[in-house]
C-alpha positions in Angstrom: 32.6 7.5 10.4 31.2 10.7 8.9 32.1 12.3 5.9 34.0 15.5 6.1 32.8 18.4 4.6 35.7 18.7 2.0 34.8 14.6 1.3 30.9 15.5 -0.6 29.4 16.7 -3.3 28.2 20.6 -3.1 24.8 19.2 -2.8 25.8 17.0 0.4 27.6 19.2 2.0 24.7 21.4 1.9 22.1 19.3 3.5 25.2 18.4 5.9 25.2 21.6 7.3 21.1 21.7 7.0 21.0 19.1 9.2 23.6 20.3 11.3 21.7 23.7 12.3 18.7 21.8 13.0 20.5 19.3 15.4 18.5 18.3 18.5 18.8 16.1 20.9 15.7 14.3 20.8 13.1 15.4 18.0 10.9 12.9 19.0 10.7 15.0 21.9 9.1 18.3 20.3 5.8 18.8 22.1 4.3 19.6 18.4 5.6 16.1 16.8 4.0 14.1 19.7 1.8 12.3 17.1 4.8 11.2 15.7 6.7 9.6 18.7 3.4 7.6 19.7 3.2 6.4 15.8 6.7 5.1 16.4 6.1 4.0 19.7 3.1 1.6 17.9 5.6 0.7 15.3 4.1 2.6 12.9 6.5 4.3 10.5 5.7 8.1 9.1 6.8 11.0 7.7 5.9 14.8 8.6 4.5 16.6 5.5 3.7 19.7 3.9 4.9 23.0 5.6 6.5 21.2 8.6 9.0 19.4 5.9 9.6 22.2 4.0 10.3 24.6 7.0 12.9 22.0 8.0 14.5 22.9 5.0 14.7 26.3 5.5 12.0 27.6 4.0 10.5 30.4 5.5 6.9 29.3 5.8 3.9 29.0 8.7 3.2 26.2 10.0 -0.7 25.1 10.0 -2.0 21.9 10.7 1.1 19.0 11.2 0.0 16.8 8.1 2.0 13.4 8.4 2.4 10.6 6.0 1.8 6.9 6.9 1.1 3.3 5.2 -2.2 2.7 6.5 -4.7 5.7 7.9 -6.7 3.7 9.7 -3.9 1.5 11.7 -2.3 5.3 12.5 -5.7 6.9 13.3 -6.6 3.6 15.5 -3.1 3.7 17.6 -3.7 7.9 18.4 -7.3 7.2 19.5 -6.2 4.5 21.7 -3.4 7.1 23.3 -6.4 9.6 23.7 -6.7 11.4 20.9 -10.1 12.2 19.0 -12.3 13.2 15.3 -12.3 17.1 16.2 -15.7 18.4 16.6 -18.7 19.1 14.7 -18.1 21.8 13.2 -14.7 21.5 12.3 -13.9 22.7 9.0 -11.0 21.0 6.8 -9.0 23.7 4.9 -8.7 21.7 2.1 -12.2 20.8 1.5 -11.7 19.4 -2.2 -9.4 16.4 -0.4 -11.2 16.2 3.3 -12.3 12.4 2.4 -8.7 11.1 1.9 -7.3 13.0 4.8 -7.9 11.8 8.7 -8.3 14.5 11.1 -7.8 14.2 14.4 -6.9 16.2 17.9 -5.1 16.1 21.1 -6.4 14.8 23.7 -7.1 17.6 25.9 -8.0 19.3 23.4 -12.3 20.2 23.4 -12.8 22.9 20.6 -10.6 23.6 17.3 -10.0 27.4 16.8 -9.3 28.9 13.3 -5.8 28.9 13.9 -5.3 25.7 15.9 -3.3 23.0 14.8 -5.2 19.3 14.3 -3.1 16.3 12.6 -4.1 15.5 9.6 -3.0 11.6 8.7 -2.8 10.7 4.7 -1.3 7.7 2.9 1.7 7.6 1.9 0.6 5.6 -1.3 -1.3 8.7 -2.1 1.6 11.3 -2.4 3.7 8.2 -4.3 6.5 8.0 -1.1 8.2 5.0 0.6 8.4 5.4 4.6 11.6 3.8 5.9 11.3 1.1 8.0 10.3 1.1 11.2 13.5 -0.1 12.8 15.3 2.3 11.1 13.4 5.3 13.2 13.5 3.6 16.4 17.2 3.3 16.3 18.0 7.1 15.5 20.4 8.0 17.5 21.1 12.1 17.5 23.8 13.6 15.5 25.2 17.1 14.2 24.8 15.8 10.5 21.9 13.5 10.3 18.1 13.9 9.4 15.6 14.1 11.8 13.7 10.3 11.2 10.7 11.4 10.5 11.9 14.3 8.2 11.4 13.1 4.4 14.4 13.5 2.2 14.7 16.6 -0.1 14.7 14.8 -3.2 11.6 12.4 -2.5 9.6 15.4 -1.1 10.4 17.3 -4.5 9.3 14.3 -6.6 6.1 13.5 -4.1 5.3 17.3 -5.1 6.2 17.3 -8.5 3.9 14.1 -9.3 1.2 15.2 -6.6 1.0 18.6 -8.9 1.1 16.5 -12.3 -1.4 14.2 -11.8 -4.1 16.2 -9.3 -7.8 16.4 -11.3 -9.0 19.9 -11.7 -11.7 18.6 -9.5 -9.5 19.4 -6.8 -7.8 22.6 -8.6 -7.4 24.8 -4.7 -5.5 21.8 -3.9 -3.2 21.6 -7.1 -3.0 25.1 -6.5 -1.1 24.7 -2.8 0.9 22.2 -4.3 2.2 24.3 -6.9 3.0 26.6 -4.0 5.2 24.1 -2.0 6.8 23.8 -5.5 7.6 27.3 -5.6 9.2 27.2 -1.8 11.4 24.4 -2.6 12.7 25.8 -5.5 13.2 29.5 -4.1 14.4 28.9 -0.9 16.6 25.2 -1.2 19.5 26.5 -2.8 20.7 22.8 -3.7 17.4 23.1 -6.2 19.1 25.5 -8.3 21.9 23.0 -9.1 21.1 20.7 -12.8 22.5 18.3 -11.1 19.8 17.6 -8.5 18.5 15.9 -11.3 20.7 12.9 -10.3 18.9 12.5 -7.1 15.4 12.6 -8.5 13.1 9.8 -10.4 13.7 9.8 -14.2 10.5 11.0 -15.0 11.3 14.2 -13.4 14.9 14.9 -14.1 13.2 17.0 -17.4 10.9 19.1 -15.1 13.7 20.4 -12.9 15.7 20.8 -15.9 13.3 22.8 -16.9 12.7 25.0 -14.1 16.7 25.7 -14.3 16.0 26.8 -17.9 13.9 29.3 -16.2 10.6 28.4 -17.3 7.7 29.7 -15.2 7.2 26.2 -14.0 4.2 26.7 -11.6 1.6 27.4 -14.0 -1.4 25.6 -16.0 0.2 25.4 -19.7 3.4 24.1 -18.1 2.1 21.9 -15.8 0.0 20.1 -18.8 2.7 20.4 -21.1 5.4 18.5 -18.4 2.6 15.7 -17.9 2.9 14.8 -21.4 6.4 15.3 -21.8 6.5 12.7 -17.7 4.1 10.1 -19.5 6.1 10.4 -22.2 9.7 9.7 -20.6 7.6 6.7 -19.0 6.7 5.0 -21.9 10.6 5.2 -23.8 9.4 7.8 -26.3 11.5 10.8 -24.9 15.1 12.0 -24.2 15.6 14.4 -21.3 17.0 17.7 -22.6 18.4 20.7 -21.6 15.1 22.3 -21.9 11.9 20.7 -24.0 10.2 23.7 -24.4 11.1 26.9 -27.2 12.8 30.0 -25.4 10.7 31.8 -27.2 7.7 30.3 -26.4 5.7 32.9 -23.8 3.2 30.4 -22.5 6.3 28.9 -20.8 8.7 31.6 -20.4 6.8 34.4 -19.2 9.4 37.0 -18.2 8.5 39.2 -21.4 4.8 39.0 -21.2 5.0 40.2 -17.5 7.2 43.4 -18.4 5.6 44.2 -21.0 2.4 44.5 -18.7 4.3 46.3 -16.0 5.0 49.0 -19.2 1.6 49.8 -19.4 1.2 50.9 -16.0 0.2 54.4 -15.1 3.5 55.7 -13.7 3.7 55.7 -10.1 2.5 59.0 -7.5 5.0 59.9 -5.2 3.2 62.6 -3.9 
């Protein structure tokens, strides 16, 4: 039986009621998920990425190519070409160009051209973004409820720590990439109001309770100094040789806590014309 509202935590209750207003009767079903249901009809277990995930959390973003997440590329490009689908054409360009050869692109089958604003699936490993697919049984017996997660929907908490590692550990080799990451970052945690909470923490890996503490502290927690400084302060926790902390950087520090810096620049502004 389900648990009542009035029987969960504030943070369960409030993916409850997430789930609940995105209820549907057969997700599998959705004409832009198709690559999805033919994965599962292969028995191949995935997970839909990027913006698709984070809109199903409520955040209020566009929708661009439907990136999903599987165990082995080639087995889940392999099983869509087989149903019909095809390597978009020449002159296709990737829009992340920095990570085009870990990525397999491919398109519908009736499709013949890729516009700039056409949608291709784009099929990485889930070993990649550091995130355990359930098992396949477990998505071929979803059966549809008010308060249950789509099956191919990643939890909120293992999407956050995907990100939050992808963002960590991501070469400047591939900065535009970092970049976007730090952007789904930034969606999470101003539009999933569960985030906000300290104690998310408890539903995240060790390693990464001090980042969201961190973020709570109010630390401007998408940029370069931070994103070095919480690396050390991950590898650290990792290796025994730090405590988590309501906040492991000064308040007074401005690399980190920015808030100052950025009205004291909006001071020096010419005042505005209203004429």
């Amino acid at each position: 039986m389900s648990p009542t509202y009035n029987e969960v935590t504030p943070i369960e209750g409030w993916l409850l009621e997430r789930y609940a207003k995105q209820t549907c009767d057969d997700p599998w079903s959705i004409e832009r998920y198709s690559a999805c249901r033919l994965l599962k009809e292969s028995s191949i277990s995935c997970y839909l990425w990027a913006e698709d995930a984070l809109a199903y959390y409520g955040v209020p973003t566009g929708v661009f190519d439907i990136h999903i997440v599987v165990d082995d590329v080639k087995e889940a490009a392999d099983a869509l070409i087989e149903r019909g689908w095809h390597p978009p054409p020449p002159d296709f360009e990737a829009r992340y160009i920095d990570i085009e050869e870990a990525t397999c692109y491919l398109v519908e089958p009736q499709c013949k051209s890729v516009g700039l604003f056409d949608s291709v699936v784009a099929l990485t490993a889930a070993s990649d973004w550091d995130i355990k697919l359930p098992d396949i049984a477990t998505q071929k017996s979803w059966q549809p409820q008010t308060t249950a997660r789509w099956p191919f929907i990643p939890p909120v908490h293992q999407l956050l720590d995907s990100f939050i590692r992808k963002w960590l550990d991501t070469s400047d080799a591939h900065h535009f990439f970092r970049g976007h990451i730090s952007c789904f970052l930034g969606y999470l945690y101003d539009y999933v109001p569960i985030l906000k909470l300290r104690e998310f923490a408890d539903y995240l890996k060790v390693e990464h309770q001090q980042y969201h503490f961190d973020v709570i502290a109010g630390v401007g927690y998408t940029t370069e100094p931070f994103r070095i400084h919480s690396k050390k302060i991950r590898d650290s926790i990792l290796k025994g040789e730090y405590e988590s902390c309501e906040c492991s950087v000064s308040r007074d520090d401005e690399r980190f806590f920015t808030a100052g810096v950025e009205a004291r620049l909006l001071a020096m502004l010419p005042p505005a014309n209203h004429e």
